[in-house]
N, C-alpha and C positions, 0 to 999 in steps of 0.2 A: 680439418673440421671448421676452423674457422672463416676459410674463405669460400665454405659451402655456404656454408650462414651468411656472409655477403653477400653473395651473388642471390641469394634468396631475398634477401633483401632490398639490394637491387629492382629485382625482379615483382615485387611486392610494391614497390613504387612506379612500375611502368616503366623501368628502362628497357630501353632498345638499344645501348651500345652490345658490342661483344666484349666478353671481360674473359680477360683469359691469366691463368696464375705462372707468374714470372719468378723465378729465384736463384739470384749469379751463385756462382758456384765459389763458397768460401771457404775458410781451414776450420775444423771440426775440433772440438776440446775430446780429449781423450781419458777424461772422467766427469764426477757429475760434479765436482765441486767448483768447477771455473766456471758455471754457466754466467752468474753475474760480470765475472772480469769480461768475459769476451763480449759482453751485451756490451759494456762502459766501452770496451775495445774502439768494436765498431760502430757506436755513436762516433765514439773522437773520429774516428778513421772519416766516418762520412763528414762529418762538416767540416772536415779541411779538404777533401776531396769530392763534394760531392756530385761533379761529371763522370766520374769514374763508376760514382755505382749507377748512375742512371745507364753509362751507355753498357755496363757490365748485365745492365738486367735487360738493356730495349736489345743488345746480338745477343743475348746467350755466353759472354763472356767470363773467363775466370776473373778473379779479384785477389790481385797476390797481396792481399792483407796479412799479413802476419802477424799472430797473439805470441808474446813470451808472458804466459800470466804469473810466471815467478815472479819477473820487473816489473811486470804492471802492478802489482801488488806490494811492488816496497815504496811503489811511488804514491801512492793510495795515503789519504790521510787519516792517519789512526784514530781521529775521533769518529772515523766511522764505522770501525770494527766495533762498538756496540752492538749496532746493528742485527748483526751475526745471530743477535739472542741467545 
């Protein structure tokens, strides 16, 4: 939905590039409560890596990132489990 809305937007301003939606292929969380670990995940992952996700998005390639968000989570500093709500 969102990158209809870009591209309309785009497109509202007069561009003539072709924009086309790119997205490497990452490890999926397997409930809904890790969405924030994995988001923190793959920040870090990218700026210590990030040729890896550029050229993972410019071929189509996998991104063997791997989330353990149990450790990621004990490594997390607890004055931000407030947070939580």
């Amino acid at each position: 939905m969102a990158f209809k809305r870009w591209v309309t937007y785009l497109r509202a301003w007069k561009n003539t590039w072709e924009v086309q939606m790119r997205a490497p292929k990452v490890s999926r969380q397997a409930n809904s409560d890790n969405c924030g670990v994995y988001i923190l995940a793959f920040v870090d992952a990218f700026l210590k890596h990030p040729l890896a996700f550029i050229e993972a998005v410019e071929y189509n390639k996998n991104l063997s990132w791997k989330v353990d968000a149990s450790a990621l989570r004990k490594h997390m500093d607890p004055r931000c489990w407030w947070l939580q709500g």
